[in-house]
C-alpha positions in Angstrom: 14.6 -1.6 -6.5 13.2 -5.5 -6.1 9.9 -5.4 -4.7 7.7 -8.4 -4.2 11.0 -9.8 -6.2 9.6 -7.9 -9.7 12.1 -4.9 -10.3 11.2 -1.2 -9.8 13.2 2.4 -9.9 12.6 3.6 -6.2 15.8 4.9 -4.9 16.5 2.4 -1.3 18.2 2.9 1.7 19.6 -1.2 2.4 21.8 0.2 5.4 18.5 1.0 7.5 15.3 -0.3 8.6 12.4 2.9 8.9 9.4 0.7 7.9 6.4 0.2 10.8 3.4 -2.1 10.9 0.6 -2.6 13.0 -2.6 -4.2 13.1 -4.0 -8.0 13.2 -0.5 -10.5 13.6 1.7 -11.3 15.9 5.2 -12.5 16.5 6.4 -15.3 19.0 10.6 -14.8 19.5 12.4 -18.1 20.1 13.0 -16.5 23.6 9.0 -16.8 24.0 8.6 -13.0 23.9 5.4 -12.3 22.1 5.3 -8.6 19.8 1.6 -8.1 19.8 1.0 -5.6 16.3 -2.7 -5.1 17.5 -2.1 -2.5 20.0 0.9 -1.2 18.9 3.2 -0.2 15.7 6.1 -2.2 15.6 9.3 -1.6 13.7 10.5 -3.9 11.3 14.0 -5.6 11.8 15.3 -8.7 10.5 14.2 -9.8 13.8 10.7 -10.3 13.1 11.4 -12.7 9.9 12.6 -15.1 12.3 10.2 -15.1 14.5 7.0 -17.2 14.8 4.1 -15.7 12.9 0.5 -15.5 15.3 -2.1 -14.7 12.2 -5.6 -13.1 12.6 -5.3 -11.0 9.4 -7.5 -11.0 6.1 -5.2 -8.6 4.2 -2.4 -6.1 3.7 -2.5 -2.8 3.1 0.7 -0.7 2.0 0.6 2.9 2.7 3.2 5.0 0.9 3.3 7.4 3.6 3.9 7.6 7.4 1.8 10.7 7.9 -1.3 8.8 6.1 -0.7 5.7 7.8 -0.6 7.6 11.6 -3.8 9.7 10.4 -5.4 6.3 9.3 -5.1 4.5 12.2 -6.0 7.4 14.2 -9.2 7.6 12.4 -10.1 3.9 13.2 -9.0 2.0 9.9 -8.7 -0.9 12.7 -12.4 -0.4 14.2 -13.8 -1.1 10.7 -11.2 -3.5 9.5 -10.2 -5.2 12.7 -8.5 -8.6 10.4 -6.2 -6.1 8.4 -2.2 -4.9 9.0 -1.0 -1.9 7.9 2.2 -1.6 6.3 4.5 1.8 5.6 7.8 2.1 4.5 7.6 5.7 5.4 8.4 6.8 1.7 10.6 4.5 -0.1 10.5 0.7 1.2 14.2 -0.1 2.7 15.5 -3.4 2.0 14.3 -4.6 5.4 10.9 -3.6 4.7 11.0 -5.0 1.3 12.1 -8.4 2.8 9.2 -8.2 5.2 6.7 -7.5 2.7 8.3 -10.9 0.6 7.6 -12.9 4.0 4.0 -11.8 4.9 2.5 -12.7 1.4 4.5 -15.9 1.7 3.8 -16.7 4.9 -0.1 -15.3 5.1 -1.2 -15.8 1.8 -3.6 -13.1 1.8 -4.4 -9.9 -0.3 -2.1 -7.4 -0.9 -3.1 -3.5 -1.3 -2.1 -0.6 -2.2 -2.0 3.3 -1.2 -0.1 5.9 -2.8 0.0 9.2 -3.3 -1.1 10.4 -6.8 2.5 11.8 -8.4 5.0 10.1 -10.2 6.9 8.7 -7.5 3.7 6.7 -5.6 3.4 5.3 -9.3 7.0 4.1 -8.9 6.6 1.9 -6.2 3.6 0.9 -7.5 3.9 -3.6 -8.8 1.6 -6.1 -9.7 1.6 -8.0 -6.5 -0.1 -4.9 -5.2 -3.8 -4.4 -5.8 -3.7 -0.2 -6.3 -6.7 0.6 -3.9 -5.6 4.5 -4.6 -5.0 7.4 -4.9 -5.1 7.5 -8.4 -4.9 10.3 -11.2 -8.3 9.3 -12.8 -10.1 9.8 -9.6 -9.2 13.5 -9.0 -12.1 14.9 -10.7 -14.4 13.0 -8.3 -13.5 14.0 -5.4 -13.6 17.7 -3.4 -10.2 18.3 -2.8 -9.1 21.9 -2.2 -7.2 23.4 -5.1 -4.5 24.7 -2.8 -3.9 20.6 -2.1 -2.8 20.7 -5.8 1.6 20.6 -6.5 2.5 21.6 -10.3 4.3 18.8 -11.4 8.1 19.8 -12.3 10.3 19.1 -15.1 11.6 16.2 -13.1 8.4 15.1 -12.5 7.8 14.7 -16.2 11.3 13.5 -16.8 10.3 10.2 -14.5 6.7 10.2 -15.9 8.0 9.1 -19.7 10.9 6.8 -17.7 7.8 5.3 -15.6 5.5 5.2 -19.2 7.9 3.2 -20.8 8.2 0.3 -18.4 4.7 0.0 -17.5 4.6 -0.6 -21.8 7.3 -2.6 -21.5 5.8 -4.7 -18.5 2.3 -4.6 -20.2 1.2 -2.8 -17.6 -1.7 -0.8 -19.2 -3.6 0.5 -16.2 -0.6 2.0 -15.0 0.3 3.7 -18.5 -3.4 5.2 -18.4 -2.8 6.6 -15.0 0.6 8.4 -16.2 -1.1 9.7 -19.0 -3.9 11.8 -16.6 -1.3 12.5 -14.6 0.6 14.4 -17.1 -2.5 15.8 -18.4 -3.7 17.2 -15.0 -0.1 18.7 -14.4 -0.3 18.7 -11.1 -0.1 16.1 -8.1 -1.3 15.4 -4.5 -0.4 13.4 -1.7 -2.8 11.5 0.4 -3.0 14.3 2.8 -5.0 15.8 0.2 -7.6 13.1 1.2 -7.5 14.0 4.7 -7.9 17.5 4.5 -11.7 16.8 2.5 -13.3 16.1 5.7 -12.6 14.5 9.2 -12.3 10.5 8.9 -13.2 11.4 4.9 -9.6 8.6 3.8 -10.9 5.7 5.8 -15.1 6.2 6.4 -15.6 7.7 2.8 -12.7 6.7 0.6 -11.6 3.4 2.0 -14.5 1.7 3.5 -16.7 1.6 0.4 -13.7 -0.1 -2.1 -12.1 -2.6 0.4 -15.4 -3.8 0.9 -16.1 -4.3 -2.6 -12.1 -5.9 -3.3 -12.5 -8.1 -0.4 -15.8 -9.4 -1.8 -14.2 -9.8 -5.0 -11.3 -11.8 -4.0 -13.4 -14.0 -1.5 -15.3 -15.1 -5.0 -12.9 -15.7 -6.6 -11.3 -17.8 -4.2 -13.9 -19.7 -3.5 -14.4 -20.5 -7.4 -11.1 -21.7 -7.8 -11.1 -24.1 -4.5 -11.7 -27.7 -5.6 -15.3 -29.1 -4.9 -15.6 -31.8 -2.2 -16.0 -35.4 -3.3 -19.5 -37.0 -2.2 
């Protein structure tokens, strides 16, 4: 698929818009009607991209999933991150919420990030536009999840492993090759439920809180080492 215009193997539905978002932006219709995303999940459409963009937010986060993006929200990702949108394409991004996506970082100009589950296919909609907050294959061994949270990879699953390790090579992509590699090696995936399940709040207080934090900081630095000094 084209995401964030860089190509990517995710199978699309272009007839249909799925995708939701919620969180710190709103959108002001030529009709005056104002879609307020802070107290509620909106569904993208087409719609939206011509609307009037109302921004309060800091930075983006994709989530792969619909079930992780409901159980983050409902564990207050918004109390600790109240400048931040959430973005799912419930599974596979649809052309719509592809376009969307396009439009925000365009329009916003803030930080894109990432969450995916840790199997082949969240490593296929995985881009360089996207800073990859998680879940990664290198971090299972950290973390106390549940071995019945663990799915055997199958011989598909390995089939579009080598397909994914050759373009990430190809794209130079060498972070993302590493991650395939553990992958394979662990022979076995998990979604982000798996996350959830660790402890109550454990994917926003424990897992999230700590790394945005330290992203955020990261990309404020660096922004402000690249803006041009003031003349005296």
């Amino acid at each position: 698929m084209e995401f964030l215009g860089v190509a990517c193997e995710c199978h699309v539905d272009v007839c249909s818009s799925k995708g939701l978002l919620s969180g710190a932006i709103a959108f002001l219709t030529k009709e005056q009607r104002l879609i307020d995303c802070r107290h509620q999940q909106v569904l993208i459409s087409e719609t939206l991209l011509k609307c009037r963009v109302l921004n309060g937010a800091e930075f983006i986060v994709v989530v792969e999933k619909d079930a992780a993006f409901q159980k983050m929200i409902d564990d207050g990702f918004f109390e600790c991150f109240p400048g931040s949108i959430l973005v799912t394409g419930r599974g596979y991004p649809d052309l719509c919420t592809r376009k969307m996506m396009r439009w925000l970082v365009d329009q916003l100009s803030v930080p894109l990030y990432g969450l995916f589950d840790s199997d082949p296919h969240g490593q296929d909609c995985y881009v360089k536009q996207i800073q990859w907050l998680g879940f990664k294959p290198s971090e299972v061994h950290n973390l106390p999840v549940a071995s019945n949270q663990y799915i055997k990879l199958s011989n598909r699953d390995f089939v579009k492993i080598r397909k994914l390790r050759r373009r990430a090579q190809a794209l130079g992509e060498q972070n993302v090759v590493v991650e395939l590699d553990i992958l394979c090696s662990l022979r076995s995936k998990l979604e982000l439920e798996a996350l959830s399940s660790i402890a109550p709040q454990f994917i926003v207080r424990m897992y999230l809180l700590p790394r945005l934090k330290d992203v955020l900081e990261s990309h404020r630095t660096i922004k402000l080492s690249t803006e041009p000094e003031e003349e005296t």
